[in-house]
Residue frames as a rotation matrix with the C-alpha (Angstrom) as fourth column:
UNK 1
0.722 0.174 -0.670 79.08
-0.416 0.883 -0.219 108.81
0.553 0.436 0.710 125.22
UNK 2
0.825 -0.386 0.414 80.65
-0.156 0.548 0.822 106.14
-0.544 -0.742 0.392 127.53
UNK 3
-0.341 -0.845 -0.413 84.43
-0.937 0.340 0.079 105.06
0.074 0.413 -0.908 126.40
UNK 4
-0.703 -0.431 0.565 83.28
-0.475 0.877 0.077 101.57
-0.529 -0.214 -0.821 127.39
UNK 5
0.377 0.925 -0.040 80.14
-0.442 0.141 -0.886 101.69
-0.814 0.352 0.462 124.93
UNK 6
-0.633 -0.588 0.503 80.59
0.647 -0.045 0.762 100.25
-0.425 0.807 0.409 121.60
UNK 7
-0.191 0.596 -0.780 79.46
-0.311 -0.790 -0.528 102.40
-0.931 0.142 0.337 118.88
UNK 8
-0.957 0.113 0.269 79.24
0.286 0.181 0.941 100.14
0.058 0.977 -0.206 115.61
UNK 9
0.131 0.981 0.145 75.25
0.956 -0.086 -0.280 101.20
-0.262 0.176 -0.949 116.15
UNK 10
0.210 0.072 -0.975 76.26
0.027 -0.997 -0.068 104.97
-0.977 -0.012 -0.211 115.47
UNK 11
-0.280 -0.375 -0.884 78.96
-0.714 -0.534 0.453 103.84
-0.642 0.758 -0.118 112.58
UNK 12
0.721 0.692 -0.036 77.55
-0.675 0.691 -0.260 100.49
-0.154 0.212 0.965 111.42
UNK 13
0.298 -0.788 -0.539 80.84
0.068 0.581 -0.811 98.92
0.952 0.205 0.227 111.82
UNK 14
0.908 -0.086 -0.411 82.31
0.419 0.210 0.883 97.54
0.011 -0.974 0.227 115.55
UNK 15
0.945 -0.318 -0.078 84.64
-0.291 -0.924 0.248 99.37
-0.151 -0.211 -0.966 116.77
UNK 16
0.125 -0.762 0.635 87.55
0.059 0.644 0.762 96.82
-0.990 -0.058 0.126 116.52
UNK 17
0.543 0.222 0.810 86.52
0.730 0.351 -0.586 96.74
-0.415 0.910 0.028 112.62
UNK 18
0.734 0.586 0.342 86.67
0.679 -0.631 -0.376 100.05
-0.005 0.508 -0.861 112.94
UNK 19
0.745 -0.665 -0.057 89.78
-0.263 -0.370 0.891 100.85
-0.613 -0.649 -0.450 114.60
UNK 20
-0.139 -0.817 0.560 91.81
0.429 0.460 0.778 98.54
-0.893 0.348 0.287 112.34
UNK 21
0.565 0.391 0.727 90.29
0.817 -0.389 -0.426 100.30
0.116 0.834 -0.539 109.18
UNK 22
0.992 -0.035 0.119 91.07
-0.041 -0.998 0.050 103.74
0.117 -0.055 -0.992 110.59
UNK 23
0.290 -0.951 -0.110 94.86
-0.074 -0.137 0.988 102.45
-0.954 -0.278 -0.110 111.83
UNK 24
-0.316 -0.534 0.784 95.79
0.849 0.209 0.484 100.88
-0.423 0.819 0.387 107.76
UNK 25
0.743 0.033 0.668 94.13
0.478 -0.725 -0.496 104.51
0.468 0.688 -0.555 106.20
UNK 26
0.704 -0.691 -0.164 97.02
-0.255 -0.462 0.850 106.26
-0.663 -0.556 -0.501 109.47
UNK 27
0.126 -0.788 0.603 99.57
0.296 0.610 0.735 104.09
-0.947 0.086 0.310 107.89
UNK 28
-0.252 -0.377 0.891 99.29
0.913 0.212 0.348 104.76
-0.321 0.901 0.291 104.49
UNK 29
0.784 0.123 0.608 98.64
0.339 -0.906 -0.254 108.27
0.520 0.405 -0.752 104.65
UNK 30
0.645 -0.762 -0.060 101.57
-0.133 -0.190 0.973 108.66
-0.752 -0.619 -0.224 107.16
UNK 31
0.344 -0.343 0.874 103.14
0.759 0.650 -0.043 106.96
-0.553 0.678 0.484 103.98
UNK 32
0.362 -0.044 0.931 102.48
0.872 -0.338 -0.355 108.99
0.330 0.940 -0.084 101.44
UNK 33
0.998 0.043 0.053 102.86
0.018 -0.917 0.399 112.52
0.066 -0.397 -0.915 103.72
UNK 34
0.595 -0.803 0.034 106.54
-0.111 -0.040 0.993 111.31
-0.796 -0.594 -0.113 104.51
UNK 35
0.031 -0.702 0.711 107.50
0.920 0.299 0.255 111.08
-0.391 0.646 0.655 101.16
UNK 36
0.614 -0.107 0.782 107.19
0.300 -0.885 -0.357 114.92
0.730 0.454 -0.511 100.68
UNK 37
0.931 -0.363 0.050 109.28
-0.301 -0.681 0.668 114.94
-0.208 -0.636 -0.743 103.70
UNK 38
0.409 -0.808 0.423 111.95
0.640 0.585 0.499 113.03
-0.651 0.067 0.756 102.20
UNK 39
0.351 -0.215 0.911 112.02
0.809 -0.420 -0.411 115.19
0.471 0.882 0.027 99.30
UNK 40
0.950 -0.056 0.308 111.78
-0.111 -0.980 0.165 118.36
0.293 -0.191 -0.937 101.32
UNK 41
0.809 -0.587 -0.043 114.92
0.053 0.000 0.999 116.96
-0.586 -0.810 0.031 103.34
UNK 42
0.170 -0.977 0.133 116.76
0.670 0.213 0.711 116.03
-0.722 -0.032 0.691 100.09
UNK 43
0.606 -0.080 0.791 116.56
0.424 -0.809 -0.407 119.47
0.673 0.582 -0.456 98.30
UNK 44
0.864 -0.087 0.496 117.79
-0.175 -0.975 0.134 120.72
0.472 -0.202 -0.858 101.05
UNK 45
0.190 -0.950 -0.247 120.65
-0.581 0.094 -0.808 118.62
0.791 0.297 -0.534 101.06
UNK 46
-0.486 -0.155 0.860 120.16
-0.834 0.375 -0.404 116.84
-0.261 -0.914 -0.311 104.54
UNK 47
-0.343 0.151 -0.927 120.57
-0.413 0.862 0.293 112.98
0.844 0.483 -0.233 104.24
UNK 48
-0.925 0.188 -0.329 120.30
0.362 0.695 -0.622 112.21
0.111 -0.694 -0.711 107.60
UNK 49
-0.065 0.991 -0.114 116.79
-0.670 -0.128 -0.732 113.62
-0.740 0.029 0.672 107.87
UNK 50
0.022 0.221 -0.975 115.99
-0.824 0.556 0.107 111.62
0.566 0.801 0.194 104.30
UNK 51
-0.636 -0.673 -0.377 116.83
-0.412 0.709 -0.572 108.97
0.653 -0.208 -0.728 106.12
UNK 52
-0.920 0.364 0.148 115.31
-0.134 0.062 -0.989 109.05
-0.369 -0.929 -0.008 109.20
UNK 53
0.061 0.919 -0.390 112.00
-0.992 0.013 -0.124 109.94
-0.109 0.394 0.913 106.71
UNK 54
0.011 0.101 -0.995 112.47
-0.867 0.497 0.041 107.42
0.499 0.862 0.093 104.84
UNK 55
-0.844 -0.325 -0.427 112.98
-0.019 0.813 -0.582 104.62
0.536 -0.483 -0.692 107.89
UNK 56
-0.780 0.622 0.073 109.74
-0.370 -0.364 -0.855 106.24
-0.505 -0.694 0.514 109.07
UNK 57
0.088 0.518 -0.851 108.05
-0.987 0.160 -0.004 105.88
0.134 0.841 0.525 105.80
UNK 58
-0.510 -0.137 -0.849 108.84
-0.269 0.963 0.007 101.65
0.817 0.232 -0.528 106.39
UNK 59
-0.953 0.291 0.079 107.61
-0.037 0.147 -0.988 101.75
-0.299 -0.945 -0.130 109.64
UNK 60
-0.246 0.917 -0.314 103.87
-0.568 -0.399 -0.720 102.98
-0.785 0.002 0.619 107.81
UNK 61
0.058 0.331 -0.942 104.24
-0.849 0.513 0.128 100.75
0.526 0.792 0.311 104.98
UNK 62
-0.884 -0.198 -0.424 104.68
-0.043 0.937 -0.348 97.81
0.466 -0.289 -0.836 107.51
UNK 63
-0.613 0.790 0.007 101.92
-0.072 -0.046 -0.996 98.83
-0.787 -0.611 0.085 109.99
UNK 64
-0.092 0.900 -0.425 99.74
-0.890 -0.265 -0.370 99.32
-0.446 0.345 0.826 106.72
UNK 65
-0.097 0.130 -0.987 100.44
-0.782 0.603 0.157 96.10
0.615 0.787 0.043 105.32
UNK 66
-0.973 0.026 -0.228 99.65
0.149 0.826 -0.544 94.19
0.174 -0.563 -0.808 108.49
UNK 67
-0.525 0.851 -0.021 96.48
-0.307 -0.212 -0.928 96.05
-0.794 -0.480 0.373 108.75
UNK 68
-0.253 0.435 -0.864 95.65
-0.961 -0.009 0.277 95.23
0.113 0.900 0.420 105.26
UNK 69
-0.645 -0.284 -0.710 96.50
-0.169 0.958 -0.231 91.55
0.746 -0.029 -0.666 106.07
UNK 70
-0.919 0.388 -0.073 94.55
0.136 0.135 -0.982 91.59
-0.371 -0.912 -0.177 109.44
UNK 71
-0.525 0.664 -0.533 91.57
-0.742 -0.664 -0.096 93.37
-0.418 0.345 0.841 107.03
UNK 72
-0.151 0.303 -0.941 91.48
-0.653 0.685 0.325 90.50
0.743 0.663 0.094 104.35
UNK 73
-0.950 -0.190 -0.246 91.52
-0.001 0.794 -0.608 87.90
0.311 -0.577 -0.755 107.42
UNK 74
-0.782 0.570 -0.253 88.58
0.069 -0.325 -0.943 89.45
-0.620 -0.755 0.214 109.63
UNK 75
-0.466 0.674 -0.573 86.31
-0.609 -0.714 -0.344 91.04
-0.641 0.188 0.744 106.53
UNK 76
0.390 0.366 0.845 86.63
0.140 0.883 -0.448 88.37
-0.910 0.293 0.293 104.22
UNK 77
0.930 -0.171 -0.326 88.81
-0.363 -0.275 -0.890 89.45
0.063 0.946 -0.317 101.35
């Protein structure tokens, strides 16, 4: 399959649609995954890791709430 094809005929959804769908589920599973790394970091007593998670973990709740926002715009909701 060509990179320059679309494929919404394969998934029934254009690939833009589809891309922005697939980046807000990245985001908010990136989300949730980084809050067992926070924990893991603070059992084991390291804040700066926690930290760092946890500045990551905003980074995925922003990206997912612009994609959510970009969603309701584009899909109609």
């Amino acid at each position: 399959m060509s990179s320059d094809a679309e494929t919404g005929d394969v998934t029934g959804t254009k690939d833009k649609d589809y891309n922005l769908i697939w980046f807000t589920e990245a985001c908010l599973s990136n989300a949730l995954r980084l809050e067992t790394y926070v924990q893991d970091a603070e059992r084991d007593g390291d804040t700066e890791l926690a930290e760092f998670f946890r500045r990551a973990q905003g980074e995925s709740r922003k990206g997912a709430e612009q994609g959510k926002q970009l969603l309701a715009s584009r899909l109609g909701g």
